[in-house]
C-alpha positions in Angstrom: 153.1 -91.1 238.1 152.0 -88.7 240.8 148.8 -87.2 239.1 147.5 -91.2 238.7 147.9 -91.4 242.9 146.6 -88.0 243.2 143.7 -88.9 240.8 143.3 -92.0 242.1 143.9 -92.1 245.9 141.1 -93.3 247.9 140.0 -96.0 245.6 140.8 -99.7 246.5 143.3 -101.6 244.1 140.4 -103.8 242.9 138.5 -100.9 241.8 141.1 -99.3 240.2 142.4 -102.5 238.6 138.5 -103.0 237.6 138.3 -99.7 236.1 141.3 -100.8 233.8 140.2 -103.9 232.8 136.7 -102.5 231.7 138.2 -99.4 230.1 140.9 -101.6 228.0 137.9 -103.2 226.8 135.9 -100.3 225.7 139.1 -98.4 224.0 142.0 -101.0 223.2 143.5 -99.0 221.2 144.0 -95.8 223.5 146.1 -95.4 227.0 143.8 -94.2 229.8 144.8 -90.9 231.8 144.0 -91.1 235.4 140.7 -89.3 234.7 139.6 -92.2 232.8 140.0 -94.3 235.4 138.3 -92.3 238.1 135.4 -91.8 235.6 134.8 -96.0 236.0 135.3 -96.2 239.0 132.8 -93.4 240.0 130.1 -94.4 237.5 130.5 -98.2 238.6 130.3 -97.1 242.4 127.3 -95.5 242.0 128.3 -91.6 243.0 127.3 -90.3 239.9 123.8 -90.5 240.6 122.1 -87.5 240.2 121.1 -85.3 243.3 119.1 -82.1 243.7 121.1 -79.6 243.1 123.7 -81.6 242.2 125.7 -81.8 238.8 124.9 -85.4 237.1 128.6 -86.6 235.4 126.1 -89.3 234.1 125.4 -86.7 231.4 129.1 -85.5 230.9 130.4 -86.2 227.7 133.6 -88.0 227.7 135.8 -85.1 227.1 133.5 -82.9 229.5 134.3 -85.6 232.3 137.9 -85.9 231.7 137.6 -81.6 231.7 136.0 -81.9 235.3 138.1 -84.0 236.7 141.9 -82.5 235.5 140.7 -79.7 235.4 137.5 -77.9 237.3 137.8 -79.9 240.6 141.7 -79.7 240.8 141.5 -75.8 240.3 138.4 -75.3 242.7 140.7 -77.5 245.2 143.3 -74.7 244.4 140.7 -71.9 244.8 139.8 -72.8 248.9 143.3 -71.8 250.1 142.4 -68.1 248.8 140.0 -66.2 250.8 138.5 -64.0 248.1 137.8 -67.4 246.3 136.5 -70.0 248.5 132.8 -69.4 248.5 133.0 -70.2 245.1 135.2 -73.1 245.3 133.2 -74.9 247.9 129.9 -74.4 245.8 131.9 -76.3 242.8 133.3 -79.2 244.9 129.6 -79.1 246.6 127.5 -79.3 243.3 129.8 -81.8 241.9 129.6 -84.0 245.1 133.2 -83.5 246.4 134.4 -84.1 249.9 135.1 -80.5 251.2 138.4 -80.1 254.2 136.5 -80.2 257.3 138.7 -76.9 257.6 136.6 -75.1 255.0 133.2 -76.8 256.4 130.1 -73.6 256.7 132.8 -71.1 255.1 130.4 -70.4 252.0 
């Protein structure tokens, strides 16, 4: 239960009951994970648009998406609490269009 509110905090319960209700329709037969859900509800919102410089999930393949999100943004979110890592964790959140702590803000 805690890695669908940590996936999915932020987003209203309409979007995230949207996001449901379209994916349930696109794969009845298969449980979403809370990547899943984020991956609607940013690709309905709009934030996947691509930007200069900017990584486009547009093109991310299902599994690459579901990667990203479990798995690449958690760990660079990981990655900005160590020093030695941090430049390189703020350039992944950056490219991929992630808030970064206003703590970490000009560090990289």
């Amino acid at each position: 239960m805690m890695d669908w509110i940590k996936a999915l905090s932020g987003f209203s319960q309409e979007q995230i009951g949207a996001a449901c209700e379209q994916y349930l329709r696109q794969e009845p037969k298969r449980r979403p994970a809370p990547a899943d859900i984020r991956i609607f509800i940013l690709e309905t919102r709009g934030t996947s648009e691509s930007k200069a410089g900017r990584g486009d999930r547009t093109k991310l393949t299902h599994d690459e998406a579901k990667l990203l999100y479990e798995r690449v943004l958690p760990a660079a979110q990981r990655m900005l609490l160590t020093p030695s890592l941090r430049e390189h964790a703020i350039k992944t959140l950056d490219y991929w269009g992630e808030t970064i702590p206003e703590q970490y803000r000009g560090q990289a």
